[in-house]
Each structure stands twice: as structure tokens, then as C-alpha cells.
N, C-alpha and C positions, 0 to 999 in steps of 0.2 A: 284159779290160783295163779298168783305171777310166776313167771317165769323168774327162776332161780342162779341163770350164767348169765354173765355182761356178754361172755364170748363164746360162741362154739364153731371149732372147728374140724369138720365131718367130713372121715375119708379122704384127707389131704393127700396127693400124691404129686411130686415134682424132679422133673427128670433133669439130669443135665447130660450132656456128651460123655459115654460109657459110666453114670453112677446114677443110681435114681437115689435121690440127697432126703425124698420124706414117702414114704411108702403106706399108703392106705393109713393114715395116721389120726386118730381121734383127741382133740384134746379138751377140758372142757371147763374156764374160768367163773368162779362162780363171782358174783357182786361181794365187794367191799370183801376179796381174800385176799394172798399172801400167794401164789402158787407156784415153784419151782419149777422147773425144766433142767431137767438131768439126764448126761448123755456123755459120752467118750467125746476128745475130739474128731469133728467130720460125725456125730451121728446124727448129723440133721437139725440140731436145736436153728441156730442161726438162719437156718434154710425155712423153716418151717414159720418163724417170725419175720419175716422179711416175706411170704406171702401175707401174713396179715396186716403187716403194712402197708401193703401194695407194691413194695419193690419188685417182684416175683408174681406172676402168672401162676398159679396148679395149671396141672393137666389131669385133674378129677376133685374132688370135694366142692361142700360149699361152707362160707363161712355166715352164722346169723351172729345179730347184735340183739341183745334183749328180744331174744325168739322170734325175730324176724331174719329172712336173707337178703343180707347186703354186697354188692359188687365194690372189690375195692382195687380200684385199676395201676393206683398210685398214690402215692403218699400223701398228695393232697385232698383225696379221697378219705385217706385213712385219717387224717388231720379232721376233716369235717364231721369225722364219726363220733372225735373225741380219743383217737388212737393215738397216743404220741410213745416214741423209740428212742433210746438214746444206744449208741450202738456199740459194739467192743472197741473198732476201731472207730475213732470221734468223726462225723461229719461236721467239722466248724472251718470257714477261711481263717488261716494262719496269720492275713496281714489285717486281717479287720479285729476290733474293739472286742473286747466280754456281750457290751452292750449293742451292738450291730447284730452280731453275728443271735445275740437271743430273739433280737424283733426282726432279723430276715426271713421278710416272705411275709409277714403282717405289720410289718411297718405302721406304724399311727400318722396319718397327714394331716391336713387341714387347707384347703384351698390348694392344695397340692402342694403345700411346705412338709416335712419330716417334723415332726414333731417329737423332740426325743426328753423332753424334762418330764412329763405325766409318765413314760415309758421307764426312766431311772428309777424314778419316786417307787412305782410299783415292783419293779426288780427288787430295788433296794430292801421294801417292803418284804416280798418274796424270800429273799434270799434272810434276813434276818428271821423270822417265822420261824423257819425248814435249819436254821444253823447253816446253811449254805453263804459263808461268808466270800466273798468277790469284789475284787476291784473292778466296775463296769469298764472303765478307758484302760483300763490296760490289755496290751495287744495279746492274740490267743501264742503267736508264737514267743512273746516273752514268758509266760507262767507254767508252774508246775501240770504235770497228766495230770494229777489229782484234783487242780484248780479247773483244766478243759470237763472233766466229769463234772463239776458242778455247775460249771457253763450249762454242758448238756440236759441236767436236768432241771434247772433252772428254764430253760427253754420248753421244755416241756408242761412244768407250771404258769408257766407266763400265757402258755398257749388256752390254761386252764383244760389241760386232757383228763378225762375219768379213767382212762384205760390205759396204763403205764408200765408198758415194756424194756426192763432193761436187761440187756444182753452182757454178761462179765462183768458188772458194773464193779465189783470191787479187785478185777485184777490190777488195777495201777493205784490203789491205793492203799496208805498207810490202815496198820492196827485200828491205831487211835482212830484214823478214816472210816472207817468200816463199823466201825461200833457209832459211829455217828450216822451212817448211813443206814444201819439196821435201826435206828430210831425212828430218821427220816422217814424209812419208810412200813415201820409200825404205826407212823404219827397220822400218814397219807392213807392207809389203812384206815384206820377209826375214822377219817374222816368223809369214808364213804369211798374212795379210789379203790378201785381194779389192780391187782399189778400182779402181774409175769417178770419174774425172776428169773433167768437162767446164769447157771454157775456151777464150776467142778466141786464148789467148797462144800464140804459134809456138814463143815462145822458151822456154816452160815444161817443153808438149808434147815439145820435140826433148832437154830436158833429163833430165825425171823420165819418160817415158812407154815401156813397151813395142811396144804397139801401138796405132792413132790409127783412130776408125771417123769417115769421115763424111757428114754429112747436109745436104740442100739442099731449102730449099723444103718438108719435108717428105718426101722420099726418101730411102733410101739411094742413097751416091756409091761408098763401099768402103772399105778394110778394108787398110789396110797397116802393115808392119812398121815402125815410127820410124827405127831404123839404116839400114835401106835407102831414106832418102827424103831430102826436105830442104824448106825453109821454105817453096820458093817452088812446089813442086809440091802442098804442102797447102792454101799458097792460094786455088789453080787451081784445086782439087777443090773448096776451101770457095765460093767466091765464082763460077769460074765462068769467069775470065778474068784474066792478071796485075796484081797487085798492087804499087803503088809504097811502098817500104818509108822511102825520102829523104823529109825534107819539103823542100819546094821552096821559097827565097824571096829576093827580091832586097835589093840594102842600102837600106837609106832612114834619112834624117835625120830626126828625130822632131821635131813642133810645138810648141805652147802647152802648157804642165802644164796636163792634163786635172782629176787627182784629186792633192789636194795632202794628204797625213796629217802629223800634226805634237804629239807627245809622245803620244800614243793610248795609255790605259790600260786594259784592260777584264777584269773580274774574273771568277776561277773558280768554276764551281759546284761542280767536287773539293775544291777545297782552300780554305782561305784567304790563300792567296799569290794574286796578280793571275797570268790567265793571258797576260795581251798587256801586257807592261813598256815603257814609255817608248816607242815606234816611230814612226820618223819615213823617210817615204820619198817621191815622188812617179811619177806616171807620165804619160807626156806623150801626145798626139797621134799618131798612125801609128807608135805603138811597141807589141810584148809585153811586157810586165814580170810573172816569173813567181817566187810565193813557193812556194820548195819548202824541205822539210824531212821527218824522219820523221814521222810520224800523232802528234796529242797535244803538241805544241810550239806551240798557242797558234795555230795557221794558222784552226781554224777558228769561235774567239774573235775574231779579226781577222777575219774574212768578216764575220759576226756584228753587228759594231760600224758596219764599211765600208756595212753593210747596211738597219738599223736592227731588225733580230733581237734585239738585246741591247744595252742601253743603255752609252754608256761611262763612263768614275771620272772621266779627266779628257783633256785634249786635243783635237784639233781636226780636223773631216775635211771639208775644202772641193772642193769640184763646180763649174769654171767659173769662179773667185774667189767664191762662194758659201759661205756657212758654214752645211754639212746635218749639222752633230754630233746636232743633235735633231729633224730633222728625219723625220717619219712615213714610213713603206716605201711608201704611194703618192707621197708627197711627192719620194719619189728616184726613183722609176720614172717618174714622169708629167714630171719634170725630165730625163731621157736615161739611167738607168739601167738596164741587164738584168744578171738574178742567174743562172747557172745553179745552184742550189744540190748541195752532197755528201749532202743526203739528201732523194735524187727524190719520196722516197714521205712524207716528213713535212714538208719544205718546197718543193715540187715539182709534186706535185699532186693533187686530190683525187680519191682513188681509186675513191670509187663515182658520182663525175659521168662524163657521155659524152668523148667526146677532144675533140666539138667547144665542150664549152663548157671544158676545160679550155684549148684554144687562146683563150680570149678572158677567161680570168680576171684579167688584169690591166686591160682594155681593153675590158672591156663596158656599162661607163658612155658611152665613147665613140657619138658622133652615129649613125654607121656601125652600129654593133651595138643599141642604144636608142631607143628611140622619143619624145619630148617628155612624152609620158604614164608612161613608165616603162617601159614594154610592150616585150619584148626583140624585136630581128628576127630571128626563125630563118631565113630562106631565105638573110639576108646573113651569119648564121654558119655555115650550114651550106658555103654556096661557099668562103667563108676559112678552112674549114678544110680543105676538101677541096685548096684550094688549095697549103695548107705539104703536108698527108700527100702528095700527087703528088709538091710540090718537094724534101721532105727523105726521099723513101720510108718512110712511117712503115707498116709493116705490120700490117695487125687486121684480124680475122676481118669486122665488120661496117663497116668505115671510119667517119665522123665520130660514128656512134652509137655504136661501142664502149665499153664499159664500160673505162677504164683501168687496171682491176684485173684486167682480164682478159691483158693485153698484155704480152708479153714485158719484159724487165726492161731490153733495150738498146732497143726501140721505146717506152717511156716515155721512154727517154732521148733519144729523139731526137725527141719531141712537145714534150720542154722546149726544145733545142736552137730547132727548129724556130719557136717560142714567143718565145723570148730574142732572139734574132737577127730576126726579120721586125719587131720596134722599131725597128731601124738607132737602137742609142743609141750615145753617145759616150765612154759608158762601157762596159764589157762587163767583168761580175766570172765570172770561169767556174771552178768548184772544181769540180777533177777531170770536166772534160767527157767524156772519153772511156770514163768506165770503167765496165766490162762491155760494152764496143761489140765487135764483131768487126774484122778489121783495113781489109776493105775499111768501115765506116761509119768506122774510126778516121782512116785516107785523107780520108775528106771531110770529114771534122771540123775535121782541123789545115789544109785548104784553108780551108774557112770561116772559120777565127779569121785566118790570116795575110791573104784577103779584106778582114776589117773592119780588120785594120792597113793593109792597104794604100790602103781609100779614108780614111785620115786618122782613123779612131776608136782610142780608147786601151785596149787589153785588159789586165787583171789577171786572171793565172790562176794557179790553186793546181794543183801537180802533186803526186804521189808516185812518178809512173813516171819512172823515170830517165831512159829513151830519150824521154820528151815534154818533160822537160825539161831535156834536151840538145840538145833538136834544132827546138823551137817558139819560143823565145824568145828578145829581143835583148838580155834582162838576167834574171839571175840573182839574185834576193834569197834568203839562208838564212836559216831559223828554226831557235833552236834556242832552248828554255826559256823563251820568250815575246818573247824579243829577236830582232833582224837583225844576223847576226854576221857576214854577209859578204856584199859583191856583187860578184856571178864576170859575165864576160864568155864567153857558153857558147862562144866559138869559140877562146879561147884557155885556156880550165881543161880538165883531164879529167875522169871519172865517178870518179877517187879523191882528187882534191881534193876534188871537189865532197862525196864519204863524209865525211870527216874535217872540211869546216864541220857538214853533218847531227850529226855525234855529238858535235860541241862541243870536237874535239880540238884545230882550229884555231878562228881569228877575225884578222877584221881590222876596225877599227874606223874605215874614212873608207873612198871607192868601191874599186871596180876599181883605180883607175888608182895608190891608194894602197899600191904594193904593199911600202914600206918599213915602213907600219905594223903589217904582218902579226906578229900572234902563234899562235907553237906552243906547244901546253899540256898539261898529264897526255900530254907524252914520256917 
């Protein structure tokens, strides 16, 4: 009889400096499935894929390809198998092309010239097929994460892999993205592909997946069929103990305009069209106020600006009745501001410092962390930090010395968190806080932010998940093309009003409560 797994991987174990990351761990991919990898952050998924792709040595198991064992030392190992990975965090060069960075490493020559017009053709090819729409010459650090994700997998079909591993693949991207993706890889399914899914999302999982394996702490938990299960028993296995799926929170009157924006201009680095056109909004005292929109409509140009990441053209962003238009990034932090930023690892934190001095990079000038001399106080940064890792569970192998390169992708995110919040500011700007969290950190997250609404500080959060920003916020701002073309009241719109501001179909031009001015458009 044939053997029945493309992949098995037997008795996996992989230790790193004080944390064994995959412990005696069985997993086992069958031909042409769908199969999930489900896990807290830090419980090993990432670890455990990144041995089968060769990045990672075990120190026990072994791994067969269609019932044989194979050694896979490195990734180009794993390439030859047929293994390809697209990873949470993208491996692509920022200054090279779409089209570069898909043929690096198999490059097409010809007498030793680059041969790149058969390589477009086929891309182009590729990428229409799959909906994977891409401009090959545009550079990776000009376009949207969501556009880099499709680089990635795009790379992966180019490579022609059967065994197609993606790691978070739908944390940076849009609704509309992701229901595109769950097709994509319905479509790579039927068509005979392999694919390992890991991802915190329930709702992904119970949609595209066959079978769900999961992991805890490093352990296998088990190994169930998706049709015979359901959200809240994956939970259970993932976390350990039930999960609140509601966010919880009570009404309240909102204070003083905290953050008052007022004609905000701020230009694109794609194009020459401005990407944040005229915007004017405020957000008050013990309120959410949440700009959602699809990826790439100018949200996070607008962070940018709110920020001082990026200077503005013209208009006015005042903090307090204060006017911070040009005011310097410590200048708004040391004034009550915390950033959570959408990209951890470039504005977030520095990845080859320890965790403990990334918890004090905003605040280590500070009396408490510095000495009159200059001379930094390690025993008071080492307790302040050990103090957020206890209180926001940040898990790493060596606690406050960890290297934060080394650390899972939702434990840096919850070092920022962690970071952002122990300021108690009074402003709190958080773009996409939750994402790649698993559902029990996403639970303590949307507590935390309704927390700081509720003792009287003003949060602006940029969402792309629909369910966070349906269900975290007391107002509703939509972006679409660098404007605010509507503000929804999340308790009386639905998830398909809210679609149709996202795609610019609708707009209403004055609040909520203007609901005579609504216009409908390209009906």
C-alpha cells in the first residue's frame, strides 16, 4: 500500500539555551491535506518548522518524505525535497525587485547572462492563476506586508514546491486578503500540494484546514480532525483552559479631546499623490477610537505623521491643546504618548539588544534607569524588566537577557505591549496590537486596551481584523484612499456596511449620527 504522509516528523526534540522549543513531538502531513499547527505563542510551532526546513538541527527525531528518511541540513536541502516556507517574518532583500528577490538563488542564465523575460512571463503567469496579483519591478521596500506575502508565496510556486509551509501567513493581512488566501490555498490543495498551516486564528483553521495538530508549551496536545471539533475545544487544547471569545465592556462618556488632528496631509513614498489627504478627526478621554480600513489606504502614513516617523505637508496634530506637528518622537513620548508600532521588528525593537534593555529604550535616560554620571543601572533594569515579563507573560528562553531575535514573533509583541502600556500615557496609538498573538494573549490584550479606556486615557487603534474592530471600539473611523469616509458606530453597523466604507463603495461625509448624508457609489 502507498504510503499515505508527504511528511513525517518523529520524536522531534530541539533544545535551545534554558527552553527545549519542541519536545518528543510527532507530527504527521498527509498528501494533498490542509493541516494546521496550533499552539500559544513560543509553543514551539515556528521551531518545529524551521527544523523541517533545515534552518534548525533536532537533537532527536527523524524526519521521512513519502516513507523514506531524509536529512535536511539546510534549506537548500529542503528546496531539493520540494519543501518551500514562507515565514512570519519575510525573508526577502528590501532593495531588490518583486522579481529578483522571487528567482534568488535559481536564477535562469544562459551562457552565463540572467535571463529575466521567460522568468517574468512565468511569474506573471503564476501570480494571475493563484490571484496573486504583483508588480514584479517594484522594489520589496516600496509595497504593502500584504504585497511582501505574496512575493513569498509566489516564490514558493515559482520554485514549483509540493510541500508548502506557511508560518502566520494571514497575520498582516487584509479580511478581503485572507479569504483570498483560504482559496489560494484550497485551489493548491485540489491540486495535489502538501500544506502546513500554522496560525492562532480559529476561524481560519475551522474554515480551510483538514486536520489541526496541537502544541503546548512545547509538547504535543493531539491531533484532531477539524469537522469533528469546534472553536472552543481547540482552544482548550491550545491554551489549556476556556477562552472568552466577547470583549467585555461597559458604556462610558468620553472627556476632554485628548488628540485633536486637523487637515493632516502626509505624502507617499509610492506615488506622488499624497497618502493621508486633508484628515481631520479627534479622539477624546476614556474613549477607543479605531481607524480601520483595508492595508495601503493611507492608515499607516497617518500613524506615521500622529507619530513623528514622517514629517507632515501641512496641517495640525495637537496633544492636550498643545501643538506636536513637529514635534520630535521623544518629544511626544516623554509628553504621554505610547506607539505600539505595525512593524515590531523595524520600529519596535532592536533585535540584537537584550529584552531588558529593549524594555527601557524609551526611558533610560530616565533618573531610575541612569545614573548623574551616565552610567546605566543594570540591577534597576534588570527588576523592571523582569517585572513587565512576569506581568505580561512574555516567554524567552533566558528571561530579561534574552536576545529579542531570538523570541517568538507574538512574545516580541507582547515585550512592546508590555513597554507601551507600563508609561500609563494618555494617549495610546496601537496599530494592529494583536496580530500574530494567539487567542488567549489576544483575550488580554483587548482587556488591556478597554483597561486604559476605562481609567480615562484616549486609545487610537488601527485594526484590519474585522472581529477587533467590531467588537473593541466606541467609534469607528474608515479609511479609504487616504481620506475618512465614514464614522460607523460599531454597535449599530454590521461587518457589511462596514465592507462597502473599506472598498469606497459607500461614504458619508459628517459623523455617525449624519446618516441623511450618506452616499452610495459605483452601485
Amino acid at each position: 500500500m502507498e504510503n499515505q504522509y508527504a511528511i513525517e516528523m518523529l520524536g522531534i526534540t530541539k533544545i535551545f539555551p534554558g527552553i527545549i522549543a519542541n519536545d518528543d513531538i510527532t507530527l504527521q502531513l498527509k498528501k494533498g491535506e490542509i493541516h494546521a499547527l496550533l499552539g500559544e505563542n513560543g509553543a514551539g510551532k515556528s521551531t518545529l518548522m524551521s527544523v523541517l526546513f533545515g534552518l534548525y538541527q533536532p537533537e532527536k527525531g527523524i524526519i521521512k518524505k513519502d516513507g523514506k528518511e531524509v536529512r535536511i541540513q539546510n534549506p537548500n536541502d529542503a528546496n531539493d525535497l520540494g519543501i518551500g516556507m514562507v515565514h512570519q517574518h519575510f525573508k526577502l532583500v528590501e532593495c531588490f525587485s518583486v522579481l529578483d528577490n522571487i528567482i534568488l538563488g535559481v536564477e535562469p542564465t544562459k551562457n552565463g547572462l540572467l535571463q529575466k523575460k521567460e522568468a517574468r512571463e512565468k511569474i506573471l503567469e503564476l501570480s494571475e492563476k493563484y490571484g496573486l496579483k504583483v508588480n514584479p519591478d517594484a522594489l520589496i521596500e516600496d509595497i504593502t506586508v500584504g504585497m511582501q506575502q505574496r512575493t513569498e508565496i509566489l516564490k514558493m510556486l515559482y520554485r514549483e514546491n509540493e510541500i508548502l509551509i506557511f508560518d502566520e501567513p494571514t497575520a498582516v493581512l487584509t479580511p478581503q486578503e485572507i479569504d483570498e488566501l483560504m482559496q489560494i490555498m484550497r485551489n493548491l490543495s485540489a491540486e495535489g500540494k502538501s500544506i502546513l498551516f500554522i496560525s492562532h486564528k480559529l476561524n481560519e483553521i475551522m474554515a480551510v484546514a483538514d486536520r489541526c495538530t496541537v502544541l503546548r508549551k512545547g509538547k504535543y496536545i493531539g491531533t484532531v480532525e477539524v469537522a469533528n471539533t469546534t472553536k472552543e475545544e481547540l482552544s482548550r487544547m491550545m491554551v489549556g483552559r476556556n477562552v472568552e471569545f466577547a470583549v467585555h465592556k461597559e458604556d462610558k462618556t468620553p472627556g476632554d479631546v485628548i488628540l485633536q488632528v486637523n487637515g493632516l496631509t502626509v505624502a507617499s513614498k509610492l506615488h506622488k499623490n499624497n497618502a493621508v489627504k486633508d484628515v481631520s478627526f479627534d479622539v477624546r478621554s476614556g474613549e477607543i477610537v479605531c481607524i480601520a480600513g483595508i492595508d495601503g489606504n493611507g492608515q499607516t502614513e497617518l500613524v506615521y505623521g500622529l507619530t513623528g516617523l514622517e514629517p507632515v505637508k501641512s496641517g495640525t496634530v495637537t496633544f492636550k491643546g498643545k501643538d506636536i506637528t513637529h514635534a520630535s518622537i521623544r518629544e511626544r513620548s516623554v509628553s504621554g504618548i505610547s506607539h505600539i508600532p505595525e512593524d515590531r521588528h523595524k520600529h519596535g525593537l532592536v533585535l540584537d539588544y537584550s529584552l531588558e534593555d529593549n524594555m527601557i529604550l524609551q526611558r533610560y535616560f530616565e533618573p531610575e534607569f541612569t545614573s548623574k554620571g551616565g552610567t546605566l543601572k543594570r540591577p534597576n533594569i534588570r527588576a523592571y524588566a523582569e517585572r513587565l515579563i512576569d506581568q505580561y507573560d512574555v516567554r524567552s528562553g533566558q528571561g530579561p537577557i534574552t536576545k529579542a531575535r531570538s523570541m517568538s514573533g507574538g512574545n516580541q509583541q507582547k515585550a512592546i505591549i508590555a513597554r507601551e502600556l507600563d508609561k500609563a500615557p494618555e494617549l495610546l496609538i496601537a496599530v494592529q496590537p494583536t496580530r500574530g498573538l494567539d487567542v488567549g494573549a489576544i483575550e488580554y490584550i483587548h482587556k488591556q486596551l478597554v483597561a486604559q479606556r476605562d481609567e480615562g486615557r484616549a486609545v487610537l487603534l488601527v485594526s484590519l481584523e474585522l472581529d477587533e474592530v467590531m467588537t473593541v471600539p466606541d467609534r469607528i473611523l474608515v479609511m479609504y484612499e487616504g481620506e475618512i469616509v465614514g464614522e460607523l458606530d460599531p454597535k449599530k453597523t454590521t461587518a457589511e456596511e462596514l465592507g462597502l466604507y473599506m472598498s469606497g463603495a459607500k461614504r458619508n461625509t459628517g459623523s455617525a449620527k449624519d446618516a441623511g448624508k450618506e452616499a452610495v457609489v459605483n452601485e
